[in-house]
N, C-alpha and C positions, 0 to 999 in steps of 0.2 A: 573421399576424405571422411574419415568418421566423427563424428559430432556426440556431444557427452550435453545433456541438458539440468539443471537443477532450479528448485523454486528458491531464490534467494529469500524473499521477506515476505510475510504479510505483514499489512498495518490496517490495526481499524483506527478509525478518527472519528471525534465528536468535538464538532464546535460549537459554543454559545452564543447567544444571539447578543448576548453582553458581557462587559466583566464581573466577574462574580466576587464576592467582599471575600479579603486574606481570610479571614475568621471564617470561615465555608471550607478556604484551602487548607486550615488548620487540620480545621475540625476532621475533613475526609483525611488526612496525612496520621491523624492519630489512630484512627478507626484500620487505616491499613496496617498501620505498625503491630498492630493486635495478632496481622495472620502474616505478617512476613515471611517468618520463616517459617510456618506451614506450607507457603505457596515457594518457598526456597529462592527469596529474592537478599540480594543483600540490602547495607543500609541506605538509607533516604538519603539525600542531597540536596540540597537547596539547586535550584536552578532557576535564572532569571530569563524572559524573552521580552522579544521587543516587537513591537508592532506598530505600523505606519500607514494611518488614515490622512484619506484625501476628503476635501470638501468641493461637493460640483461648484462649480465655476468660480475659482479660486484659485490659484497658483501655490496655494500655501500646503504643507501637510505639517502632520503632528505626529511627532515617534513620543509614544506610549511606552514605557517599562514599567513590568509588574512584577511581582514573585510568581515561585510556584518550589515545585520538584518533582527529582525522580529516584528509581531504583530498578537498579539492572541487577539479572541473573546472567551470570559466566560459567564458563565451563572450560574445558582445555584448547577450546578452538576460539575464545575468545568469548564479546558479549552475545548471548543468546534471544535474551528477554530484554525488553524494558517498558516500563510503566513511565510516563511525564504526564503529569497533572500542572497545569495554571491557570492563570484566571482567566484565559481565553477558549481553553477546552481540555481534552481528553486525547491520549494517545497510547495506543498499545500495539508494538511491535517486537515481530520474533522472527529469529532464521532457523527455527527448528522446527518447519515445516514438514507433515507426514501424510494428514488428512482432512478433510477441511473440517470434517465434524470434531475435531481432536481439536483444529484449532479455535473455531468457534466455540468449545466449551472451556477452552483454556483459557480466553478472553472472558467470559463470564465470568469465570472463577475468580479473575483477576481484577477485576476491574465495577463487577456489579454494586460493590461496597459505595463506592463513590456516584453511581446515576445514579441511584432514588434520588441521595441526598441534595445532586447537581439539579436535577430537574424537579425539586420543591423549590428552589429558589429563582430558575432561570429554565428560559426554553431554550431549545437546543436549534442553534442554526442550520446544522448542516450533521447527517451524519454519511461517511464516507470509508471505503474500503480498496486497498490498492493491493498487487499482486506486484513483483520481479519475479522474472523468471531471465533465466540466460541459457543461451547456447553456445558450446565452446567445442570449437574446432580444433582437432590433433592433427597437426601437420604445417605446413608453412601457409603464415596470413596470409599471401596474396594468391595461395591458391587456393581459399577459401570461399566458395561461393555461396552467397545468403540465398541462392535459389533451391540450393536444397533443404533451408529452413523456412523459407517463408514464400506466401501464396502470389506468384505471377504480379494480380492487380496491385497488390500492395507496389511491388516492386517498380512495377510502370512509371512510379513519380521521380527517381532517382536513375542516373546517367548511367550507359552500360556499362562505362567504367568499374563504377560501384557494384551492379548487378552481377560481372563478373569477376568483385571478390577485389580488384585494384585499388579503391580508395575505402577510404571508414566513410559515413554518411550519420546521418538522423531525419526521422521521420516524427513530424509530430500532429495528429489529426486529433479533431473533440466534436461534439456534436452532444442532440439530447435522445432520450431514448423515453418510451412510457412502457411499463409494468404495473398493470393492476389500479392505474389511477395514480400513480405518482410518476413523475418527472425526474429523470434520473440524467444527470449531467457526465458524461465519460469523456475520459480523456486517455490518449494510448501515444506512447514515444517508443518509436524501436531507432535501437542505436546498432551499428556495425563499427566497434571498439578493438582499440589493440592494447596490449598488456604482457605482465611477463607470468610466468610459471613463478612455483618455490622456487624451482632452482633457477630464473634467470634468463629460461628463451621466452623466447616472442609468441604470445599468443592473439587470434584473432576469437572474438565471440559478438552473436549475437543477444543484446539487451530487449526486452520488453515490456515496459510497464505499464501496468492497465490499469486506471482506477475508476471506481463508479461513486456519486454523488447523490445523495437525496438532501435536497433543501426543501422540508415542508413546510408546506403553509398552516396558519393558522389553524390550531383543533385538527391538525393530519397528524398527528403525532404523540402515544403515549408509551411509559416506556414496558407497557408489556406488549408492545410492540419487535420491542429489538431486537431477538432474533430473527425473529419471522425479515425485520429491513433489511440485515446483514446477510441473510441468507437468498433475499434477491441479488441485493449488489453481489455477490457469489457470486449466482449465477449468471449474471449479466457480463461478468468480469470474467468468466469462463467461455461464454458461448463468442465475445470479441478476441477474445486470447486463438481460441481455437479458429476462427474465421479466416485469421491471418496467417496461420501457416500450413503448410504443403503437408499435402496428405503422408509421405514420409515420416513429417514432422509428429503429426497426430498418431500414427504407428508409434514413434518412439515413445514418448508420451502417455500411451493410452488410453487416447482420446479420441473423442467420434465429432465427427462435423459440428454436431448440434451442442458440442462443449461438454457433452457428459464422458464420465469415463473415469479410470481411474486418477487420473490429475485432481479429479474431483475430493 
């Protein structure tokens, strides 16, 4: 059965280690509107989120609601881009995935306006980088087997049922990792999902999403750092992506064991 793979999203994320005052959210929202439509975004949107703190040994939590906003670029196949700024953090996602340096400067481009300003005022809790990627099988889902997309071990945790393409499953393992002195938290879910076509049949695909984590600590972190952190999470996000699937898979792909290669 032949298999068709594509990278669905990258997302970088920046979270703050607190809320940041509306007047910061302004002030960045004004500064973007300057280069909008240079960067070919339509307009801003107010957008609110909510967030839900617990306190140890308490039963109680607090849902927090603050402002913020965003702005998506579209294209014929729908949203491509989007920026969300709030007072919780930073977010920048696109499915117009090509190369990773294309995407990493595309992210700068887009989004540098606003770190100086975030990190004069506030440190940054966490910054983080995630990958989709899917694999989508041509033929009937239950003769689809994920053995020919992903590696053996992976597969060992799930029934042969599944193994043999029978049932949908998920997988979801996390663990820490070190690079160069920092602590990098990863997290990877592979799903075996059904769904339909344009027109209507039944398809079967493998999901994969990888993300990598840096929470630094105190004084690890300034922001002429940031590409240099994004571009480990990369690579960190690449060498787990490639780990887990079957040397077939890295054929199709373009990818060598050790995560390098054209996927890069």
């Amino acid at each position: 059965m032949q298999q068709r793979h594509a990278i669905e999203r990258v997302r970088f994320d920046i979270a703050f280690a607190e809320q940041i005052p509306q007047r910061v959210i302004d002030a960045v929202q004004r500064k973007f509107e300057e280069r909008r439509e240079q960067l070919r975004f339509g307009p801003v949107q107010p957008a609110e989120f909510h967030q839900v703190s617990f306190q140890v040994g308490t039963p109680s939590s607090v849902l927090q609601k603050a402002g913020g906003w965003q702005s998506l670029r579209d294209a014929s196949t729908g949203t491509v881009e989007a920026l969300i700024v709030n007072q919780a953090g930073l977010a920048y996602e696109s499915t117009d995935y090509r190369t990773w340096e294309m995407a990493l400067r595309r992210f700068i481009s887009v989004a540098e306006f606003g770190v100086d300003q975030f990190a004069a005022v506030v440190d940054f809790r966490a910054l983080a980088l995630d990958y989709t990627d899917r694999f989508i099988f041509q033929g009937v889902p239950v003769e689809a087997s994920p053995e020919e997309i992903l590696d053996l071990d992976l597969l060992a945790s799930v029934s042969e049922g599944a193994r043999k393409g029978l049932y949908t499953w998920h997988v979801h393992r996390g663990w820490f990792d070190r690079l160069d002195g920092r602590t990098i938290l990863m997290n990877q879910n592979v799903d075996a999902v059904d769904g339909k076509t344009h027109t209507g049949s039944d398809v079967r695909s493998i999901q994969i999403y990888t993300r990598a984590e840096f929470r630094p600590e105190p004084n690890q972190f300034v922001t002429s750092d940031l590409e240099a952190i994004f571009d480990q999470l990369h690579t960190l996000c690449n060498e787990h992506f490639s780990s887990i699937i079957s040397e077939s898979a890295r054929s199709m792909v373009g990818m060598r064991s050790n995560g390098s290669g054209t996927h890069a």
